[in-house]
C-alpha positions as CSV (number, residue, x, y, z in Angstrom):
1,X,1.4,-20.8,5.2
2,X,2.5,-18.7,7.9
3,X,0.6,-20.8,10.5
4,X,3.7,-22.6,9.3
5,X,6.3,-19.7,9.6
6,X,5.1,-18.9,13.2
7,X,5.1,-22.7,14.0
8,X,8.9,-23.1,12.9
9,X,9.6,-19.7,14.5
10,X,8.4,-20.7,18.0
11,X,9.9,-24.2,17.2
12,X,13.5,-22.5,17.0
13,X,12.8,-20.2,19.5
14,X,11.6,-23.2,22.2
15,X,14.4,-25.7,21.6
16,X,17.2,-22.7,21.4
17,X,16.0,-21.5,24.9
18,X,16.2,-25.5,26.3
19,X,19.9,-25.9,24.3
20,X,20.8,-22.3,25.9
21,X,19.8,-23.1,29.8
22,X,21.4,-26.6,29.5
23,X,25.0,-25.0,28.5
24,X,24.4,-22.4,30.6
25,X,23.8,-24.6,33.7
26,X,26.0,-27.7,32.7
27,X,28.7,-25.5,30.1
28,X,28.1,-27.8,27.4
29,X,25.0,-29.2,26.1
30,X,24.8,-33.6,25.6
31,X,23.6,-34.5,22.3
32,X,23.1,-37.7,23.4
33,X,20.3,-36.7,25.7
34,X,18.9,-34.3,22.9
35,X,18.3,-36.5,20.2
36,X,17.4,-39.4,22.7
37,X,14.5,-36.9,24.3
38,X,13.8,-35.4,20.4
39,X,13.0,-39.4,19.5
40,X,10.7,-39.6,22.4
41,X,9.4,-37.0,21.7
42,X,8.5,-37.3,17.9
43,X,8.8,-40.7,16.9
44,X,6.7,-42.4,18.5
45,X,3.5,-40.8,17.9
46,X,5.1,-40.2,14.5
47,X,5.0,-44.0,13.6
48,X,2.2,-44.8,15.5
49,X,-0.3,-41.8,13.4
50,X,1.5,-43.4,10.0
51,X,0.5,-46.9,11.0
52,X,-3.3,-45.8,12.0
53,X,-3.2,-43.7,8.1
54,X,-2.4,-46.7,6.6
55,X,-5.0,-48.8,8.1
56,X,-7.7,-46.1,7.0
57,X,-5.8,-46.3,3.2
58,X,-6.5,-50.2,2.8
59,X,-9.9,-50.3,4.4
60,X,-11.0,-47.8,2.3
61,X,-11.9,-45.1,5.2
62,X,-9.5,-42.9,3.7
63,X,-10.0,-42.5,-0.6
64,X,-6.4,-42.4,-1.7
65,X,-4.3,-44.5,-4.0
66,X,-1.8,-46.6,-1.9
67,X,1.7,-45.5,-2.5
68,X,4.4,-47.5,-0.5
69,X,6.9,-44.6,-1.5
70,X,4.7,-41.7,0.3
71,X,5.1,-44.2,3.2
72,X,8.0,-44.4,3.1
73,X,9.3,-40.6,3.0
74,X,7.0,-39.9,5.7
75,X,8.9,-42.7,7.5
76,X,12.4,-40.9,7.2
77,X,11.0,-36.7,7.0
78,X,11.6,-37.0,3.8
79,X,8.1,-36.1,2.6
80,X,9.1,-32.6,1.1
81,X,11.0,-33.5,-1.4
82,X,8.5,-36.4,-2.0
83,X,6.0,-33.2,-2.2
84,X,8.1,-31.7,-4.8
85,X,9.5,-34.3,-6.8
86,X,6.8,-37.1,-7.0
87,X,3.2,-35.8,-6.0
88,X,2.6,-37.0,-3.0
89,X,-1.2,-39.7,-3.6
90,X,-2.0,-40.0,0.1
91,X,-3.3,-36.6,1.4
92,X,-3.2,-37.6,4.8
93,X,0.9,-37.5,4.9
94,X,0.8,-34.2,2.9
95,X,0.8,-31.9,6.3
96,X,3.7,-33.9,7.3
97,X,6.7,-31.8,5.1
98,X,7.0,-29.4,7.4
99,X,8.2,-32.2,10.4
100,X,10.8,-33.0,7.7
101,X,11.9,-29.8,7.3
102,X,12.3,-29.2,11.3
103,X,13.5,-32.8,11.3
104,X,16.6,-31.4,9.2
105,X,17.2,-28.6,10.8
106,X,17.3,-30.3,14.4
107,X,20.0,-32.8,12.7
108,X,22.3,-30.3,12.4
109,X,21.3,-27.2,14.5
110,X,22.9,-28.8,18.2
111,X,25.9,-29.4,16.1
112,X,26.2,-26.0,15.3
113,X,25.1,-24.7,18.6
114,X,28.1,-26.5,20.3
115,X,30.3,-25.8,17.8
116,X,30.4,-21.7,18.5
117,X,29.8,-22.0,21.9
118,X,33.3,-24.2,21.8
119,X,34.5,-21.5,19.6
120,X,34.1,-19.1,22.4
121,X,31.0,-17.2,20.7
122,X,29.2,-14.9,22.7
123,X,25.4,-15.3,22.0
124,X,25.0,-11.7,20.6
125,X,27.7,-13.3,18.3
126,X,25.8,-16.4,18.0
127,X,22.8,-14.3,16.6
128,X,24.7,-12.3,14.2
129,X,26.1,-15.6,12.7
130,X,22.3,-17.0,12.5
131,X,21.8,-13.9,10.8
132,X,24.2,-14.4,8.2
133,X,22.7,-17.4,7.3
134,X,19.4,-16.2,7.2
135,X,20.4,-13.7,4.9
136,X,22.2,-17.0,2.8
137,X,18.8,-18.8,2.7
138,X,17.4,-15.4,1.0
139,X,19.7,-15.4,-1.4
140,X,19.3,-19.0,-2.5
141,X,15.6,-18.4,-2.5
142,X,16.1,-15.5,-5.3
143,X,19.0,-17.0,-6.9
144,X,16.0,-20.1,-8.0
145,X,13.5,-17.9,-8.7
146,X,15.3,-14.9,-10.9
147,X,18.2,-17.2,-12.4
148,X,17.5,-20.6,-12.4
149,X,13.2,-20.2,-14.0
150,X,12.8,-23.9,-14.1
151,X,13.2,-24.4,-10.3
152,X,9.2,-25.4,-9.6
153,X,7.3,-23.2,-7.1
154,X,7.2,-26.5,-5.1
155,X,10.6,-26.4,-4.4
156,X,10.7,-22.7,-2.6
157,X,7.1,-23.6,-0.4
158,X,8.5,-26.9,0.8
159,X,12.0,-27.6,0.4
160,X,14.0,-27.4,4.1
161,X,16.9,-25.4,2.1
162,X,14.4,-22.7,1.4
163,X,12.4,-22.8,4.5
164,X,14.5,-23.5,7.9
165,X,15.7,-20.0,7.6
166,X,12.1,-19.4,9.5
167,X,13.2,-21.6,12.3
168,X,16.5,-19.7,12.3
169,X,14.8,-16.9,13.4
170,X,13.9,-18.3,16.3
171,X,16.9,-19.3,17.2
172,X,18.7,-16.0,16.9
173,X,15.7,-14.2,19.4
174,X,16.7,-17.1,21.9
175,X,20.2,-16.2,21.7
176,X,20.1,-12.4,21.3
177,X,17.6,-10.8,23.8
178,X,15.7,-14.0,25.3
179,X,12.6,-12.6,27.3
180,X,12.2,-16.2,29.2
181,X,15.8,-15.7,30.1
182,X,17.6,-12.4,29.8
183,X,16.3,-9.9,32.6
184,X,17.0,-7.2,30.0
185,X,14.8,-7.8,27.3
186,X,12.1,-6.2,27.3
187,X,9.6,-5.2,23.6
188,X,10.0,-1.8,22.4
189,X,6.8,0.1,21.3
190,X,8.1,1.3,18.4
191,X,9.9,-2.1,17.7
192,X,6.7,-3.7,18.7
193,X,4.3,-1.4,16.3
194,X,6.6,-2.2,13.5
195,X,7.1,-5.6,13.7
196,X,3.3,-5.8,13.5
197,X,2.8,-3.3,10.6
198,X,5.5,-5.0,9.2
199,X,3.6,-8.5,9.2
200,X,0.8,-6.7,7.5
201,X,2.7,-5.6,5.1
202,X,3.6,-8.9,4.6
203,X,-0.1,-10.2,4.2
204,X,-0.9,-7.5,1.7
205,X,1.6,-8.0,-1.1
206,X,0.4,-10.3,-3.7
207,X,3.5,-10.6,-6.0
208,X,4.0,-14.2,-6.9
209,X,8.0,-13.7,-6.9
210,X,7.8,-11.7,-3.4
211,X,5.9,-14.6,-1.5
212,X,8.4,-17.1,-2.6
213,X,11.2,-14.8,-1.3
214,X,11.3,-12.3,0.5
215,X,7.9,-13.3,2.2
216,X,9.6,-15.6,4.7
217,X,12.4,-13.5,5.6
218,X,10.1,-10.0,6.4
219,X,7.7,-12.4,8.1
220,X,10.6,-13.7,10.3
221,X,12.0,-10.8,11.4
222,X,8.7,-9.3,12.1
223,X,7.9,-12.3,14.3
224,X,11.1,-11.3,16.8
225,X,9.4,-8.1,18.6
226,X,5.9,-9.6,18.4
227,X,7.5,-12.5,20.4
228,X,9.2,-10.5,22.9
229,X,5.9,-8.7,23.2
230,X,3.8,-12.1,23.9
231,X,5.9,-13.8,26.2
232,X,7.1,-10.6,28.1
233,X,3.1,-9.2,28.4
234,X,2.3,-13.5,29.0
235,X,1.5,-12.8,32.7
236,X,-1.4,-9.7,32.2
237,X,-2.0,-8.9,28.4
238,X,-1.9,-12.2,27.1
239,X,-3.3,-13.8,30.3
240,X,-5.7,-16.2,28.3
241,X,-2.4,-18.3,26.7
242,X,-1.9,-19.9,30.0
243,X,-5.8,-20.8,30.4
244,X,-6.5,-24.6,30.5
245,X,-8.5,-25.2,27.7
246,X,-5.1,-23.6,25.6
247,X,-2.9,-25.7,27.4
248,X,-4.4,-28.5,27.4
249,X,-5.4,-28.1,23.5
250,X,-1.3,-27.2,23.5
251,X,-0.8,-31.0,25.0
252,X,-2.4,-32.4,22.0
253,X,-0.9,-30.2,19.4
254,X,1.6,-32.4,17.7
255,X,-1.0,-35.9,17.3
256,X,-3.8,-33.3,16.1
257,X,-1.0,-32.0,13.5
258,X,-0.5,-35.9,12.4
259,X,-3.8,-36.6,12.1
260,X,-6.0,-33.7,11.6
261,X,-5.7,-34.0,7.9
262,X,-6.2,-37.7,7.8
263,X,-10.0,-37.4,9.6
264,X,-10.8,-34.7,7.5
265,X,-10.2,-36.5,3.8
266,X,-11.8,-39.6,5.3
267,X,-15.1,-37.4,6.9
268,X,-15.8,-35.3,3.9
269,X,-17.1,-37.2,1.0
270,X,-19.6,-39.0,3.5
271,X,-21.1,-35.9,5.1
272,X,-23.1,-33.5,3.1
273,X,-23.0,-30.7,5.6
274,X,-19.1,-29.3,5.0
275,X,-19.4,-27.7,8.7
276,X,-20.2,-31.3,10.1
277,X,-17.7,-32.6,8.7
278,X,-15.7,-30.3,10.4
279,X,-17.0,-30.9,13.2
280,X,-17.1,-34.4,13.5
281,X,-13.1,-34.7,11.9
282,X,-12.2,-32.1,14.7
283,X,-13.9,-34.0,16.8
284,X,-12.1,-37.5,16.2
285,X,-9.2,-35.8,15.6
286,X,-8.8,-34.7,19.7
287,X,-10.3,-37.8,20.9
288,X,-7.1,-39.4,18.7
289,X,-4.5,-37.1,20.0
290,X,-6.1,-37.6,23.6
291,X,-6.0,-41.0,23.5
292,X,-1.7,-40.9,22.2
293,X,-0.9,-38.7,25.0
294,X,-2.9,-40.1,27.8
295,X,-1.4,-43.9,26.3
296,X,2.0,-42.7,25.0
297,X,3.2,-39.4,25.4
298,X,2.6,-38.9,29.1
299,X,4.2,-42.2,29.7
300,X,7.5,-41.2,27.7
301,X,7.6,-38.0,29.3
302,X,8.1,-39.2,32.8
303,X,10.8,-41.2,31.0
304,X,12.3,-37.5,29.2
305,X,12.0,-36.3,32.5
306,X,14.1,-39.0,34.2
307,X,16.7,-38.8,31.4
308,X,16.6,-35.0,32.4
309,X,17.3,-35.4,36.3
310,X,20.0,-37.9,35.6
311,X,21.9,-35.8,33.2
312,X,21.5,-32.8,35.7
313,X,22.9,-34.9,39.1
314,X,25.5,-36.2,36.7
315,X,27.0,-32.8,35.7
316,X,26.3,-31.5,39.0
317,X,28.5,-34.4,40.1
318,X,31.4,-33.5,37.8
319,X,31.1,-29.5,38.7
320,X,31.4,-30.8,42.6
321,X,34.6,-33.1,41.6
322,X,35.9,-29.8,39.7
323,X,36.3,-27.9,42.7
């Protein structure tokens, strides 16, 4: 799981720096362009990876019941709560809950964002606010698990209103003291040293009602200086993150996510060896993802990027009629 919490950490963390240098450069941010550019980004792929599942489901390459609704809720991120309130039958949509949960989020998030900006907040303001309702999500999370005892654990591993707080807390290191854009910020040793005892910490405590609790919010916080760390140290400690085997692993990321899961159910039961099978599902699963981004996703960025230029001449334009 916290492959998971670091995933919706640097999630936040990515799309609050893009929403931040956009208002910064422009003053306001177009959420027209955003959700256009998040659609090419996600759906595509997205709906292509369901169609190819589905295809393994009735052939018989992949050894699940067919259950139009799983189908369905992975069609509108809606897989969580399908998770948690119907059993999910197709294995190979399982991973996908956690696009639903970000899927959520990113509904409402640039909402928010231009709301306090309009408001006139600064973005150390901005981050205390986040911080509130980080500290709101926490709450809820012990509220289900101390007062309401019939909540099912389900609910508190998969449900976006007990998980986005992770991506919040992204968000707020974007705002408060970004190291890709405030000069300033810069990790603290002893900030540094406790964020990673603290994740420790974390990984030691066994407690049932801890991990479905307070878990996510030590983890999150933790994940702030060890951050700042990484991406200020990129260029010398951390070197290797920019090799090109990582980035181009980094390319394929989201497909491999989609699919990975899908090879893997379909590979084992026909391979005695469990490490071939590895093997050979990790195998398919890049040649997969390749294939999308060489056939799809590079073509739609080159669109993204025009979409990008176009918005920029555009405000450009209206700063230059300003004047």
């Amino acid at each position: 799981m916290f492959g998971v919490t670091a995933f919706f950490f640097l999630s936040g963390f990515l799309i609050t720096t893009l929403m931040r240098r956009e208002h910064e450069l422009s003053g306001s941010i177009s959420l027209r362009n955003f959700y256009i550019r998040r659609s090419l980004r996600i759906f595509p792929p997205l709906y292509l990876t369901i169609g190819f599942i589905l295809i393994l489901v009735v052939t018989g390459a992949l050894n699940t019941r067919v259950e139009s609704g799983s189908f369905f809720a992975a069609s509108t991120f809606a897989t969580n709560y399908w998770i948690i309130f119907k059993n999910i039958r197709n294995f190979g949509l399982g991973p996908l809950w956690s696009l639903a949960v970000e899927e959520h989020f990113y509904f409402l998030f640039p909402f928010l964002f231009l709301l306090m900006n309009r408001l006139g907040l600064s973005y150390k303001n901005q981050s205390w606010a986040l911080g509130g309702l980080c500290l709101i999500f926490l709450i809820w999370r012990l509220l289900l698990v101390f007062l309401y005892s019939g909540v099912p654990m389900k609910y508190l591993l998969y449900a976006s209103d007990t998980r986005v707080d992770s991506i919040l807390f992204g968000c707020i290191l974007a705002l408060r003291a970004n190291p890709m854009l405030d000069r300033w910020a810069y990790p603290s040793k002893t900030w540094s040293v406790l964020g990673i005892l603290v994740l420790l910490l974390s990984f030691c405590i066994r407690n049932n009602d801890y991990r479905l609790t307070l878990h996510y919010s030590l983890q999150g916080l933790a994940l702030i200086p060890i951050f700042t760390l990484v991406i200020y140290r990129a260029a010398d400690w951390f070197r290797w993150l920019n090799g090109r085997v990582i980035r181009f692993v980094g390319s394929l990321s989201y497909t491999m996510y989609l699919v990975h899961s899908s090879f893997l159910f379909a590979v084992l039961p026909r391979v005695r060896s469990h490490t071939f099978a590895v093997f050979l599902a990790l195998t398919l699963t890049l040649f997969y993802a390749y294939m999308m981004n060489l056939l799809v996703e590079r073509p739609l960025a080159r669109i993204k990027r025009r979409i990008k230029s176009v918005s920029q001449a555009k405000s450009s334009q209206e700063q230059f009629c300003s004047i």
